[in-house]
C-alpha positions in Angstrom: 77.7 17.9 -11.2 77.0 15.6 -14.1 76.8 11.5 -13.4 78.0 9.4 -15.8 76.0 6.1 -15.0 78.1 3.2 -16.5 77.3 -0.4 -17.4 77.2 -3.6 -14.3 76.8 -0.3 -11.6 79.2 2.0 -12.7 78.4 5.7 -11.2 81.9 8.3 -11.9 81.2 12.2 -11.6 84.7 14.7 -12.8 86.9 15.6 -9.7 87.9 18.4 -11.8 84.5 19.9 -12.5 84.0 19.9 -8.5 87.1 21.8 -8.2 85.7 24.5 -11.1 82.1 24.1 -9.7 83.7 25.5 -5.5 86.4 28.0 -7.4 83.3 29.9 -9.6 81.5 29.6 -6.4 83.8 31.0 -4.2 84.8 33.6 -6.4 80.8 35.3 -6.8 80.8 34.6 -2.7 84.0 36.7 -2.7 82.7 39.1 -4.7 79.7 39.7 -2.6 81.3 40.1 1.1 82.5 43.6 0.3 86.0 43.1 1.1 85.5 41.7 4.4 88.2 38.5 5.1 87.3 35.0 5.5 88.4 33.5 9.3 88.7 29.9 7.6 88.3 27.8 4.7 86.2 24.7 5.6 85.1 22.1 2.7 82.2 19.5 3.0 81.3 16.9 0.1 79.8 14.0 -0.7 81.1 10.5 1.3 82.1 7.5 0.5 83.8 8.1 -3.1 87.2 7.5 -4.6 89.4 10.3 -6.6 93.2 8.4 -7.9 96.0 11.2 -7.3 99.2 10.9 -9.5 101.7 12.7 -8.1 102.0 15.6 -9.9 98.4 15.9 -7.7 96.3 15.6 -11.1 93.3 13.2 -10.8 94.2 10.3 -12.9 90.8 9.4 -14.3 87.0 10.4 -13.2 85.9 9.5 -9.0 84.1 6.4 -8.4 81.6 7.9 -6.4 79.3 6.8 -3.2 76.7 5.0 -5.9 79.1 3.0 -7.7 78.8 -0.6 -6.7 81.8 -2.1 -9.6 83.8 -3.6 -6.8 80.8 -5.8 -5.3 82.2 -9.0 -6.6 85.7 -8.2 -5.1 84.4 -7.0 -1.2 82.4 -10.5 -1.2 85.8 -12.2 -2.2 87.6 -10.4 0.7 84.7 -10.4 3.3 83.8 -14.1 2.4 84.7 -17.6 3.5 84.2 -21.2 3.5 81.2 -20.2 6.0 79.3 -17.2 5.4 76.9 -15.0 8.0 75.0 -12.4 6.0 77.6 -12.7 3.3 80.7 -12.2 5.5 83.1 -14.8 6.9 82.1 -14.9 10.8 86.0 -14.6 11.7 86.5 -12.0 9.3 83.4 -10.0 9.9 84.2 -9.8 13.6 87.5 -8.3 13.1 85.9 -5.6 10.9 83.2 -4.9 13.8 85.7 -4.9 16.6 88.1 -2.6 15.1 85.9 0.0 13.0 82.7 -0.2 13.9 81.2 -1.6 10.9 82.3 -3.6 7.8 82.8 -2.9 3.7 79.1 -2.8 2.1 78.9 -5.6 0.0 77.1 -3.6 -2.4 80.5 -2.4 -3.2 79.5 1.1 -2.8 82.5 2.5 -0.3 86.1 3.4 -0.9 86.8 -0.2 0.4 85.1 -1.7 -2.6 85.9 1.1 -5.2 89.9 0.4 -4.6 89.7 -3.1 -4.5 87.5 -2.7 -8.2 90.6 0.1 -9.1 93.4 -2.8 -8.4 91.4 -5.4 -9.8 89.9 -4.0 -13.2 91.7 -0.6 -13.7 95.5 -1.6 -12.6 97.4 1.3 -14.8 95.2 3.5 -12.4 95.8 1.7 -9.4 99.9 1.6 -10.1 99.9 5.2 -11.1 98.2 6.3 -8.2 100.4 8.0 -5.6 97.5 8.4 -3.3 93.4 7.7 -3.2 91.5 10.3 -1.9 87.8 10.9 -0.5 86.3 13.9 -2.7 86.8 16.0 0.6 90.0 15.2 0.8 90.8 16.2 -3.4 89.4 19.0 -2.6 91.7 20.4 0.5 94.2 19.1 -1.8 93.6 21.3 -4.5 93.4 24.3 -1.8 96.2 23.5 0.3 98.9 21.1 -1.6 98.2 18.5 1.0 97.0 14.9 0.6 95.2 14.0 3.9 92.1 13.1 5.6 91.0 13.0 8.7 89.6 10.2 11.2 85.9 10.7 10.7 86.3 11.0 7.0 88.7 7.4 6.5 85.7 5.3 8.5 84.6 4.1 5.1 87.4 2.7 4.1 87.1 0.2 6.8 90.6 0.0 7.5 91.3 2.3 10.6 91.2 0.8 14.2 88.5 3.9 15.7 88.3 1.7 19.4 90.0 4.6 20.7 88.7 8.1 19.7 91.8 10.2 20.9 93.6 7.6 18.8 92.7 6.4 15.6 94.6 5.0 13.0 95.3 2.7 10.1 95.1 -0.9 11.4 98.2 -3.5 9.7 95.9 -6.3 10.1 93.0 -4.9 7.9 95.2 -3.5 5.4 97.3 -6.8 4.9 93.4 -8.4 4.9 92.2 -6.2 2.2 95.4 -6.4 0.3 95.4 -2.4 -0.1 99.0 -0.5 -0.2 99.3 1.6 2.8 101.5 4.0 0.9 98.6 4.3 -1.2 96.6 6.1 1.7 96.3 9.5 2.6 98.1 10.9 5.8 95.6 10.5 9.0 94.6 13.9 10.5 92.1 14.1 13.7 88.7 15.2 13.4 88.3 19.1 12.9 92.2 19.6 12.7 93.5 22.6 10.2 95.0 21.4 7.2 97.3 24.5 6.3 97.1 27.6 4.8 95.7 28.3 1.2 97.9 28.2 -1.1 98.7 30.8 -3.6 97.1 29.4 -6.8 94.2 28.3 -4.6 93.7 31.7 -3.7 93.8 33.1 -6.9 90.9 30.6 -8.0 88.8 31.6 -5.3 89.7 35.0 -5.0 90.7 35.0 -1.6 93.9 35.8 0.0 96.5 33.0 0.4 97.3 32.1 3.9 93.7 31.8 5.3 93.2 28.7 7.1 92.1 25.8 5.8 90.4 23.1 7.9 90.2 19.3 6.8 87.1 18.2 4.8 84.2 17.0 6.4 81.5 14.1 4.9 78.2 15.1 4.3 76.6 13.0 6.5 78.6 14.4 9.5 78.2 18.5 8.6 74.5 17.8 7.9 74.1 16.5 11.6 76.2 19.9 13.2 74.4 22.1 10.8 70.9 21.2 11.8 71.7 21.6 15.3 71.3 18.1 16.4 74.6 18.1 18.5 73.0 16.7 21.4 73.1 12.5 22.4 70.1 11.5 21.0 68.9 14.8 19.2 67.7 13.3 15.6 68.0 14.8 12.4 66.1 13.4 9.0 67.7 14.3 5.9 66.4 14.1 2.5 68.8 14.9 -0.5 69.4 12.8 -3.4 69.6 10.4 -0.9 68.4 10.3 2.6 69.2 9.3 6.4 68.0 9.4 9.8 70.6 9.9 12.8 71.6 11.3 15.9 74.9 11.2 17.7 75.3 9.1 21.0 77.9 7.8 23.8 78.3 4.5 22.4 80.4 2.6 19.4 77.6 -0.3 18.1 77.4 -1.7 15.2 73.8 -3.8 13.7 75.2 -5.3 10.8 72.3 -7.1 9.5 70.2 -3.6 9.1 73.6 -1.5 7.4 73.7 0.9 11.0 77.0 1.7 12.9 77.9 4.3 15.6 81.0 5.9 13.7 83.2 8.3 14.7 81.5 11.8 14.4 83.0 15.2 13.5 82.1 16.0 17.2 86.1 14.9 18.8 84.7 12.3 21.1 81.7 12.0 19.9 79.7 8.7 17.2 76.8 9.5 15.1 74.4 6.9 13.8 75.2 5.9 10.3 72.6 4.7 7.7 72.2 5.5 4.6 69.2 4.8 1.9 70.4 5.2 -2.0 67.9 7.3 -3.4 65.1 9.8 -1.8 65.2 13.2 -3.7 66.7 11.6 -6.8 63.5 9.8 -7.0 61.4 13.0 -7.4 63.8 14.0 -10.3 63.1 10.9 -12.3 60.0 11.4 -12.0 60.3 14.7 -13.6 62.5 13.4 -16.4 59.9 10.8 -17.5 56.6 13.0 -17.3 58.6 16.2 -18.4 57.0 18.3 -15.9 59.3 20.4 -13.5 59.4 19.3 -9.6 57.8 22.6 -8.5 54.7 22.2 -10.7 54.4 18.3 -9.5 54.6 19.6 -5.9 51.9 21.5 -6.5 49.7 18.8 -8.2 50.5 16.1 -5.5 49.3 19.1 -2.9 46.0 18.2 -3.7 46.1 14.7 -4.0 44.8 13.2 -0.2 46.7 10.9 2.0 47.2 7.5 0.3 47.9 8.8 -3.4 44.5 6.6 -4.4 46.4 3.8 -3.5 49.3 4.1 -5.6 52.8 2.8 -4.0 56.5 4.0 -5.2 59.8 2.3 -3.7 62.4 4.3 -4.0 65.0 1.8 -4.5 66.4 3.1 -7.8 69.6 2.5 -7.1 69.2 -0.6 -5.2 69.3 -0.1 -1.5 71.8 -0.1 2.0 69.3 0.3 5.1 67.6 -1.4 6.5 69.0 -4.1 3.6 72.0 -3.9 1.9 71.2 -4.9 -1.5 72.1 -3.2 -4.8 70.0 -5.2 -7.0 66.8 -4.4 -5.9 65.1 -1.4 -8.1 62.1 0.8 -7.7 58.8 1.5 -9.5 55.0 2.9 -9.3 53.0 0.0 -8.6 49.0 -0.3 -8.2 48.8 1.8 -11.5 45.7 1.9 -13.2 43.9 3.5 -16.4 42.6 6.3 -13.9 45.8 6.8 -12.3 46.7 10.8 -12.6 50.1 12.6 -12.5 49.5 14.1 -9.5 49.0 11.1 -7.7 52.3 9.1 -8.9 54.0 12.7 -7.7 52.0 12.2 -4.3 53.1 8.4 -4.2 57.0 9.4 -4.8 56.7 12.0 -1.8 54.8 9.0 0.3 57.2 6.1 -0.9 60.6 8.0 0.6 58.9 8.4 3.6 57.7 4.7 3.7 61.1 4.1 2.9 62.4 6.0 5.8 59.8 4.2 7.9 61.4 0.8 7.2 64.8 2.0 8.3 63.3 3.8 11.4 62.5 1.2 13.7 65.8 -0.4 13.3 67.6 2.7 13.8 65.7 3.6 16.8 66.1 0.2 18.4 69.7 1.0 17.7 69.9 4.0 19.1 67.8 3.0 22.5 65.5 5.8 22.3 62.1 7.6 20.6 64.2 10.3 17.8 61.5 12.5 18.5 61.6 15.5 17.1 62.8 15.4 14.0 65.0 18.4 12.8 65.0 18.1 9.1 67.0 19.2 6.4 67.8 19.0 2.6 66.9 19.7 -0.4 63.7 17.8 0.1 63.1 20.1 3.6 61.9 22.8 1.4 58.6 21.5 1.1 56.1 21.6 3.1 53.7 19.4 1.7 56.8 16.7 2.4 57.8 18.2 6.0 53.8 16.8 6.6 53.9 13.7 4.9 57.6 12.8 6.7 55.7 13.8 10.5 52.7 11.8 9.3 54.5 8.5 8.3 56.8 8.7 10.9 54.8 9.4 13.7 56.9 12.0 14.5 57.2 16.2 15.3 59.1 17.3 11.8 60.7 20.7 12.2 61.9 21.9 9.2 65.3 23.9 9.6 65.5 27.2 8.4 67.3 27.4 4.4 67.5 23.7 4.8 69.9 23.0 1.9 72.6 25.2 4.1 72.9 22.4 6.7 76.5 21.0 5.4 77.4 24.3 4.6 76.2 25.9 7.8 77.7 22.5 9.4 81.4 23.3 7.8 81.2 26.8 9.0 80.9 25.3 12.9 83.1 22.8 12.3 85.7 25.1 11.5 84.4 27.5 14.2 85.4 24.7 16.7 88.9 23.8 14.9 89.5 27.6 15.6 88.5 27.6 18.7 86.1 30.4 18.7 83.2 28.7 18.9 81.9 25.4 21.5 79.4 23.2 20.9 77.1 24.2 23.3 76.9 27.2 21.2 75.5 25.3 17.9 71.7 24.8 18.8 71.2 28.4 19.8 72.6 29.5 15.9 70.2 27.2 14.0 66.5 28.7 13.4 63.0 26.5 12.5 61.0 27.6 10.0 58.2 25.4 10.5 57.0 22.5 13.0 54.6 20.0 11.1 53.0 17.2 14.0 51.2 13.7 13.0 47.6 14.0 12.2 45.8 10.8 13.4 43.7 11.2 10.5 45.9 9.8 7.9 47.2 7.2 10.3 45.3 4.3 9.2 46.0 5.2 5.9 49.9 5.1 6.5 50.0 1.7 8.9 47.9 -0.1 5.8 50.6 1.4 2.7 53.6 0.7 4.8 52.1 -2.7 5.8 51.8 -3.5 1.8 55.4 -1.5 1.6 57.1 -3.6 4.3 56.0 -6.5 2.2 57.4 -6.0 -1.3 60.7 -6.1 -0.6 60.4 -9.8 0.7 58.6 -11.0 -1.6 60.2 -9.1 -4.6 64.1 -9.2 -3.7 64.7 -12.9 -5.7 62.8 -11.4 -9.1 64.8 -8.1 -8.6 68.1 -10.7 -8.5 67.2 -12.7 -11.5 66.8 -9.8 -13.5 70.2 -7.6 -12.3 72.2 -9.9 -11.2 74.9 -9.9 -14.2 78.2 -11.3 -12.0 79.6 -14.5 -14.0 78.2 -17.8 -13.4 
């Protein structure tokens, strides 16, 4: 789908080309199974975006999507006070941790910070709306007639009490905080619940037969983690798509506010997963692309036979600023240590080793969070399909890397469990067994030295580039 990157952080992608994009989709899938009858329909998509529903169920203007960081100056207005702690009112920010789990990004970048931006700058879209969806949740609209969501999907708006897994729910107090319209919200499903049936005109756009099931949407974040098998407490996957995370679920609700990680409610009923999140990981490859005008495969190849290091060349991947283990959406990325010798090949290496650095930085944290080694590492994404990357990633972090088998099916392959479960005719302890490795890639202590001295210069940047990044982005008024 097509971004349409706007001025001061503006990021919008077409709910209705999504909706074209999974009809012409389904429709060749249809075509292909030989008349044999779907058990359910299950949707995944991206998190953490907005779509405004009028109610004749028409989007009423393009999403504000999971990048989009508009509403920054309104979330630090509603988060602040006359005393701040890492940019949050103390009284305020505990509320938020007690009842959810986490808190609104000040970055802006979550459905808490897009509707706030919506009431505050677009308010002919806000009035109009009769409901605010999550891109999921448009979705199982457009298939079922239905405006919901479910538990695990809501988390980001930061305005559901999840103490109580069997029982979460909108919380008064937050939404009276926030100043959001309740009526404004989607109806409250629980995790892996069935939406309804698919409705007629649905069907016809899929090609499918109305009535199949339809199970509530899922976010990315959480299919990825079913998908790749890691259903477990404590079994880790990496993923590396246009952005990129490390995670695992566990027993406990946490949050570590100054590093952007939270144990949120999982798509597993009863179950968290560890939720971080850095911007942009795959993406970065692509820009790379885009200014050298080579395609990625060929500047795989080239980086293949560049060694360990990149000839000391150093990307940070913070193109579109940054959320762990610092949530900061000013910051920006860039090839540094360029000289008149420097090659192609080695800023392609660089960009490979720079997301992995990055996902160093955001390791430890996570694994102190978490109270245990994530060791292996199933791994999954677009960026899973190399191997040259499946070695760098077990080299950098110090870890086993097993690269799932057709890794860009993990939130696909996720959905399809998911739904397995909402239909009872599959448990969980069923999952690992249905997910194969293609490959197992372990650290080789030759390029360790290499790796603690770039991620020692890595670790360093950000500290001592973050106030130059600021002067030069920072375009709020005064």
């Amino acid at each position: 789908m097509g971004l349409r990157v706007l001025p001061v952080g503006g990021v919008e992608q077409s709910p209705v080309e999504w909706w074209r994009a999974t009809a012409a989709a389904c429709r060749r899938l249809a075509a292909r199974a030989d008349g044999d009858t779907p058990a359910a329909v299950a949707v995944t998509a991206q998190w953490a975006g907005t779509v405004p529903v009028g109610a004749d169920g028409e989007a009423l203007s393009d999403a504000l999507i999971w990048m989009d960081a508009r509403g920054a100056p309104f979330v630090r207005r509603a988060a602040g006070g006359p005393i701040r702690v890492a940019g949050y009112g103390p009284l305020r920010l505990a509320r938020w941790l007690r009842r959810t789990g986490g808190a609104p990004a000040l970055s802006g970048r979550d459905p808490f910070g897009h509707i706030l931006w919506l009431r505050h700058q677009r308010p002919e879209v806000y009035d109009a709306a009769a409901v605010l969806l999550e891109p999921a949740d448009w979705l199982g609209l457009c298939l079922t007639g239905r405006a919901a969501t479910t538990a695990v999907t809501a988390t980001l708006h930061w305005l559901t009490d999840t103490r109580d897994l069997h029982r979460i729910r909108y919380d008064d107090g937050l939404l009276r905080a926030a100043g959001v319209d309740a009526a404004k919200l989607p109806e409250l499903l629980p995790t892996n619940t069935v939406l309804g049936p698919l409705a007629p005109n649905a069907a016809e756009a899929l090609g499918l037969a109305a009535g199949v099931p339809v199970v509530a949407g899922t976010p990315d974040t959480m299919s990825a983690a079913v998908g790749a098998g890691a259903v477990a407490d404590g079994a880790a996957h990496l993923y590396v798509g246009t952005s990129s995370w490390l995670s695992c679920h566990v027993d406990f609700k946490r949050t570590d506010p100054q590093h952007g990680i939270a144990s949120l409610p999982s798509a597993l009923p009863g179950r968290y997963l560890v939720s971080d999140e850095q911007e942009t990981a795959g993406a970065s490859l692509e820009k790379l692309s885009a200014l050298v005008g080579a395609e990625i495969p060929e500047l795989l190849a080239e980086a293949a036979a560049v060694p360990a290091g990149a000839g000391g060349v150093l990307f940070t991947p913070w193109l579109n600023g940054e959320r762990t283990p610092v949530d900061d959406h000013l910051v920006r990325g860039g090839w540094l240590n360029i000289g008149l010798d420097t090659t192609r090949a080695q800023l392609a290496r660089a960009t490979l080793e720079g997301v992995a650095l990055n996902l160093r930085w955001m390791q430890g944290p996570v694994e102190r969070f978490a109270r245990r080694r994530l060791d292996p590492l199933a791994f999954v994404g677009g960026g899973a399909r190399s191997e040259l990357w499946c070695q760098i990633m077990a080299d950098v972090l110090d870890r086993e890397v097993r690269q799932i088998a057709d890794p860009t099916d993990a939130n696909v392959r996720g959905a399809a469990f998911l739904a397995g479960l909402a239909l009872d005719a599959l448990s969980v302890d069923d999952i690992p067994g249905r997910v194969a490795v293609a490959g197992v890639y372990r650290p080789r202590p030759d390029t360790r030295a290499t790796y603690d001295a770039l991620f020692a210069a890595f670790r360093g940047l950000y500290k001592s580039t973050r106030r130059l990044y600021r002067r030069l982005n920072d375009r709020s008024p005064g």
